[in-house]
KOLTOR-81603 format. One record per residue: x, y, z of N, C-alpha, C in turn. Coordinates in pm, whole numbers, plus 50000, padded with zeros to 5 digits. Example, Ala and Ser with C-alpha at 12.3 -4.5 7.8 and 13.67 -1.06 7.14 Angstrom:
// residues 2
513194943150780512304955050780513204967050780;512854977550708513674989450714512905000350787;
// end
This chain:
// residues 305
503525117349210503775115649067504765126049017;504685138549080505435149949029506735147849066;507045142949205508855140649237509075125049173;508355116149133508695105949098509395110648956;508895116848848509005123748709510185130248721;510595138948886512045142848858512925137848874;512715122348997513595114349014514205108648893;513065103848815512875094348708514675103048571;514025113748566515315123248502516745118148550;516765116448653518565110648705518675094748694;517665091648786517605074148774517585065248660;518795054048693519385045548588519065029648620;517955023848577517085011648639518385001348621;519554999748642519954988648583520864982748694;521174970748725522184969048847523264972348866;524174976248777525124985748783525325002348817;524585005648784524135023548771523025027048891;521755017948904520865021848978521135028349128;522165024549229522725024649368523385036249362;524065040649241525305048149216524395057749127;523175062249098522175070049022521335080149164;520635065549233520305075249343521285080249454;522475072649448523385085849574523725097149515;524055095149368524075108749281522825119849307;521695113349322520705124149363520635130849514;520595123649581520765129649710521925138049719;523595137949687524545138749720525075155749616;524585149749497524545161249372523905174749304;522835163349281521525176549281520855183349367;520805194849305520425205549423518805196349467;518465202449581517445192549645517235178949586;518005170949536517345155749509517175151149615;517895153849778517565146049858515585147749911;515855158749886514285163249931513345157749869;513555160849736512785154349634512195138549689;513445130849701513335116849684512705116249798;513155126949930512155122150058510865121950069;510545139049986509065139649946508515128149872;509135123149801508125114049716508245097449811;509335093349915509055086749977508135086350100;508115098450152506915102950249505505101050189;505275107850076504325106150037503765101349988;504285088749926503665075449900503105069350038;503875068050158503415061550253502575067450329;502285083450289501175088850345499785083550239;500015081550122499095080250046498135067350128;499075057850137498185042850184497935046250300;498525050750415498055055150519496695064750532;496375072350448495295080850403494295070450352;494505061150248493515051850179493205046750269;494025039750375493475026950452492665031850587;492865045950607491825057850680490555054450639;491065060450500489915064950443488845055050429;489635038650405488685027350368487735018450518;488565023050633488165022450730487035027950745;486575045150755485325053550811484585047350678;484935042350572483845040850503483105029950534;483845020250567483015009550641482335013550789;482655020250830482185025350974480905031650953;481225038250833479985049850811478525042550727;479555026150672478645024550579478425030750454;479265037950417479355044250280479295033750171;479455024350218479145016650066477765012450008;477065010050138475755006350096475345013349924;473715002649905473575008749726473195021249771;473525025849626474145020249498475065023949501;476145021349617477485025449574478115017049595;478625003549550479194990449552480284991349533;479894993249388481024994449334482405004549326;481395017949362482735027249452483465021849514;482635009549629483675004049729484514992349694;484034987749579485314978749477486424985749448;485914995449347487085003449293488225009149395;487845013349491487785020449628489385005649673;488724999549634489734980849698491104984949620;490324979949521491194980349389492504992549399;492155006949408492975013949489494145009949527;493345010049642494605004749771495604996849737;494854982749673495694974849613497184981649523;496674992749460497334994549387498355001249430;497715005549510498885019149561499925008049682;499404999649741500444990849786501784982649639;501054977249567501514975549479502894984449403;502464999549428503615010249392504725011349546;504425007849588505135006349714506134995449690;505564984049663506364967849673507464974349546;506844979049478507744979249301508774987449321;508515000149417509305009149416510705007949520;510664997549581511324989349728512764991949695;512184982349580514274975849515514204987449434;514055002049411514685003149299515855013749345;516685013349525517455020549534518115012449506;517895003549530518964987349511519964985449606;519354990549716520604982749869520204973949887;520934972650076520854952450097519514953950101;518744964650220517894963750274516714959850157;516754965850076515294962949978515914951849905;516524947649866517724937049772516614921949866;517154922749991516754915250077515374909950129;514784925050153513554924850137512544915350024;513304921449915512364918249776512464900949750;513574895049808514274883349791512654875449868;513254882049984511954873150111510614875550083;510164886349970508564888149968508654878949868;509124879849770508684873149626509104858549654;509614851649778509964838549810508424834949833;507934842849902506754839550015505244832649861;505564842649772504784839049660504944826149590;505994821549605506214804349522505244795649655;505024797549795503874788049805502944785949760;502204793149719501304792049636501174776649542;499994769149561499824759849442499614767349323;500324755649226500074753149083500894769449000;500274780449058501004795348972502024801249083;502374796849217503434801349276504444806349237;505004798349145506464793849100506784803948919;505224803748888505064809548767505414826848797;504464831248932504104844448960505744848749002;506444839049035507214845349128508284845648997;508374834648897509334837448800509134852148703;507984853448705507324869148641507834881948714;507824874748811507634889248874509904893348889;510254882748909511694882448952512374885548794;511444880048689512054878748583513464867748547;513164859648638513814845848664513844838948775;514694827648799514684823348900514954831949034;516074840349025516994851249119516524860249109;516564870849210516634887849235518194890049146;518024893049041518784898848955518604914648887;519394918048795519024935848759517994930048693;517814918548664516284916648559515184920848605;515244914948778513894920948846513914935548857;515444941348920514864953148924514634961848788;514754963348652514324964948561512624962548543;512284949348594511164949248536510104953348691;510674955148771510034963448892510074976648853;511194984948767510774998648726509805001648623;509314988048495508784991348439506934984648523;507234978548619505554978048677505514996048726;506404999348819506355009748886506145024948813;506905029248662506225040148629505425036948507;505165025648471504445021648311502945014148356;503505000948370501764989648408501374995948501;501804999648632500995004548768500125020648735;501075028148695500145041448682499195041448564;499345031548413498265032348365496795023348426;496945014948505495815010148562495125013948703;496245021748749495565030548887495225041748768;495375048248697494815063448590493335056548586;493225042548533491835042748497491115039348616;491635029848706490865025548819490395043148951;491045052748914491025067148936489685075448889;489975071248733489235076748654487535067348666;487465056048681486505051348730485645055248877;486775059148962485825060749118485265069549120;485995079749037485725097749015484495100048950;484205088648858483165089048749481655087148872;482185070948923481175066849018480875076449118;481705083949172481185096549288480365107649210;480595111249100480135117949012478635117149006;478365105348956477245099548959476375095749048;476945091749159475885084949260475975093949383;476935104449353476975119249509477545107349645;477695119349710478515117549843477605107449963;478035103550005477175091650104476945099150214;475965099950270475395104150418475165098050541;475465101150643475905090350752474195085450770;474235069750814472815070650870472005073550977;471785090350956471635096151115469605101051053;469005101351197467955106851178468195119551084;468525128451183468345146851102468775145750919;468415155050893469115155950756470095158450756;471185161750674472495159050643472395170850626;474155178750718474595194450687475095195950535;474565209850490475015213850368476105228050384;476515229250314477335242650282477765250050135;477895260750073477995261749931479475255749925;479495252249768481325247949762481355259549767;481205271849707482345278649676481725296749769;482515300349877483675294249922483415285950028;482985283450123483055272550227483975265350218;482975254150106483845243350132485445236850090;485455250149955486845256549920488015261849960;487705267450083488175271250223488795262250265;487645256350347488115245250400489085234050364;488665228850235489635220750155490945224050101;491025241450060492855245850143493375249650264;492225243650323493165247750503493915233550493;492865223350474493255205550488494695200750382;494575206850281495505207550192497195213050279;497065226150312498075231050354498555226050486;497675222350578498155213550656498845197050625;498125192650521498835181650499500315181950432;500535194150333501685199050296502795200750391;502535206350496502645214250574503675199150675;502705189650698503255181550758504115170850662;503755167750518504975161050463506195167550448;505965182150412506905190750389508145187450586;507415189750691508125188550768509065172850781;508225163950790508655145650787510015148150685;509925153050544510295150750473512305153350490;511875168150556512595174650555513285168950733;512995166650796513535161850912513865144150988;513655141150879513415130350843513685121650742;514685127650682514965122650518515495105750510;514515103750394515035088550368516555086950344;517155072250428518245067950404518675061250305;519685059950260520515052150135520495036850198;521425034850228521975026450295523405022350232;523535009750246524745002050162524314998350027;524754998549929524644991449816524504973349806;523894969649724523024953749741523954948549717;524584937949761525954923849773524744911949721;524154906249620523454895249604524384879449667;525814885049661526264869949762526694871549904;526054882649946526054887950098525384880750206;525354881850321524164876850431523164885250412;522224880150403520814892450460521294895050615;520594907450606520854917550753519844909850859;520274916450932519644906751047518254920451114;517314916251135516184926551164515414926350985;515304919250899514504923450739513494920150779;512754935550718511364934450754510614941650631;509854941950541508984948850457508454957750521;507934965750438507414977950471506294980150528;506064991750627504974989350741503784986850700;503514988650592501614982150557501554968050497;502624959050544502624947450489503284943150657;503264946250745504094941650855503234934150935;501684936950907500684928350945500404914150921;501064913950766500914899750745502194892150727;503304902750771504694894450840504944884650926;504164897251018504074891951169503364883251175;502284877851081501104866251063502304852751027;502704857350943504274844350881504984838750998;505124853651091506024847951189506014840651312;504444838351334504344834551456503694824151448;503064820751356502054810051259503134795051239;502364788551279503324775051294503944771151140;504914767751110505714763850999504644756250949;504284743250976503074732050909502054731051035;501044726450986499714723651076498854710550955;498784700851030498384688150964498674684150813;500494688050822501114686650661500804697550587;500184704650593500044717650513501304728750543;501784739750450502594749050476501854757350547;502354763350643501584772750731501744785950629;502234787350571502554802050557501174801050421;501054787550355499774784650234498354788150325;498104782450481497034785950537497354800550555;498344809350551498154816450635497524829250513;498204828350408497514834250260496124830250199;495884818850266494474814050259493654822750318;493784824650405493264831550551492774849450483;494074851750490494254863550429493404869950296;493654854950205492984860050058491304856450098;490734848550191489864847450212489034860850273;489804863750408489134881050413489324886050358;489894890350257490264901050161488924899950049;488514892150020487514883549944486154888049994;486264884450109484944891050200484944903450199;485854910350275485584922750253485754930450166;485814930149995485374932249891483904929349899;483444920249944482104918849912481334924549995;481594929850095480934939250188479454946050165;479674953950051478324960550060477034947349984;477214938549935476394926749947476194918650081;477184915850123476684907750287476284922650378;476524927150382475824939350434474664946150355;473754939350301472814944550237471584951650316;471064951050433470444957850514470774972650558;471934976650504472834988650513471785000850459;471444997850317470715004550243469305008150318;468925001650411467245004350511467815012650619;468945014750636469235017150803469605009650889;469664994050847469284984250927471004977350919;471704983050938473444976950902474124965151003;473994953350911474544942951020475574944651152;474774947251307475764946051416477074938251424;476814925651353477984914651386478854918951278;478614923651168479794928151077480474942351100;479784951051183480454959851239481344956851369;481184946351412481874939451528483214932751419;482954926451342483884919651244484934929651155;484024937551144485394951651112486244961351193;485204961151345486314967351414487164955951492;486884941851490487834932951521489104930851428;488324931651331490094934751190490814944451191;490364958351197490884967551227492004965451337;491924961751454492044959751545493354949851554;493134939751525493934927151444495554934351414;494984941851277495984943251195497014956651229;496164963851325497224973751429497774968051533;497634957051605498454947751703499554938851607;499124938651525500234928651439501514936851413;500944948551344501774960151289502894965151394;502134966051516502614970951629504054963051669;503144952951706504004938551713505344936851698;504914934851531506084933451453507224943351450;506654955651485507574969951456508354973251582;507834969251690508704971051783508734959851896;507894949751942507644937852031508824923951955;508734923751826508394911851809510474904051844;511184914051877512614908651917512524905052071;511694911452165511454905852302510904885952295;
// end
């Protein structure tokens, strides 16, 4: 949030200025390149951390009651923070995200009946025009951060309230004082994580690229960004139609269907709360797990062989 606020100071959302705003930052201002890397590193550490994090909780069973709804909100999250990801794509405005954004927001007009609606909303017309990217800057620092603030301010409340989840082990659960222990500890974890964006960031700095040609070819290799490469690679290998249906409509079916389920988790897992935590749904989560790192994989480096 803090390098986004300084980016935000130079950056000019509009299709003329936007391409020619951020090479000004990298190229001009003293550290903008850093800046912009830090805050691109660390967004993708963020979901990488959530989708950790949302993993051991199912492992551990942390959701069981009464904490449900932690593990809603907990969804909701993620969602969101992918969401700041998709918004934030196009707003260097090269081919690569230009292109990108073209092929995700296509994928949304299958959809029956609101396809065509979602995708005109979201594009702000028919085309990837400066309209979209305009109204991708105002999801990205306006609608998105006031509803992740509250969906934030909700989980914080719920941990508050219902305390930390305990694995379900015979012994009792280790304690320690916060202060200092576990204070300690939580700036060792801190400075190491610093420690390593600070390095990525810095050795590693995000690229520009070319500036967006809307009557150009798309590049050859477009691929969205790695926490969506799972359900790329699902697009891509997934038969075009299967008994007249669009494959790519089953294949969001599919998708919105587990996604559905596993929101509902700590209800079909209701034996969680005795000790008694469904075997076959712990088989069913580390088979997804599982799934969606072969896909990822796949797609990121297999899928041109």
């Amino acid at each position: 949030m803090a390098t986004g606020i300084l980016l935000l100071m130079y950056y000019r959302p509009t299709e003329a200025a936007a391409y020619g705003s951020v090479q000004y930052i990298i190229s001009e201002v003293p550290f903008g390149w850093l800046v912009r890397s830090i805050h691109a590193w660390s967004a993708n550490l963020l979901i990488a951390a959530a989708a950790i994090h949302m993993f051991s909780v199912f492992f551990l069973k942390a959701y069981r009651k009464p904490r449900e709804l932690t593990w809603v909100t907990g969804m909701v999250m993620l969602g969101l923070f992918m969401a700041f990801g998709f918004t934030g794509y196009l707003l260097p405005w090269n081919q690569l995200s230009f292109f990108a954004t073209k092929v995700g927001t296509e994928m949304i007009n299958v959809l029956p009946v609101v396809g065509d609606v979602l995708m005109r909303t979201i594009r702000g017309g028919e085309h990837v025009t400066g309209a979209t990217l305009t109204r991708m800057f105002g999801f990205h620092i306006a609608l998105l951060p006031a509803i992740t603030t509250i969906a934030i301010s909700v989980h914080l409340l719920l941990v508050q309230r219902q305390g930390m989840s305990t694995p379900l082990i015979d012994r009792p659960p280790r304690q320690m004082p916060f202060f200092p222990n576990f204070i300690l500890r939580d700036l060792m974890v801190w400075t190491i994580v610093l420690g390593v964006l600070g390095t990525l960031s810095l050795y590693l700095p995000l690229e520009l690229g070319i500036e967006a040609d809307p009557i150009a070819s798309a590049p050859v290799g477009i691929e969205p960004e790695w926490y969506f490469l799972w359900m790329f690679q699902m697009l891509r290998v997934f038969p075009a139609s299967v008994f007249g249906l669009d494959g790519r409509l089953i294949v969001f079916g599919v998708v919105g269907l587990l996604g559905f389920l596993w929101i509902l988790m700590p209800w079909l897992d209701s034996k969680a709360a005795e000790g008694r935590p469904s075997r076959y749904l712990q088989y069913a989560g580390l088979l997804l797990m599982i799934a969606v790192l072969v896909l990822t994989v796949w797609a990121k480096f297999f899928h041109h062989s």
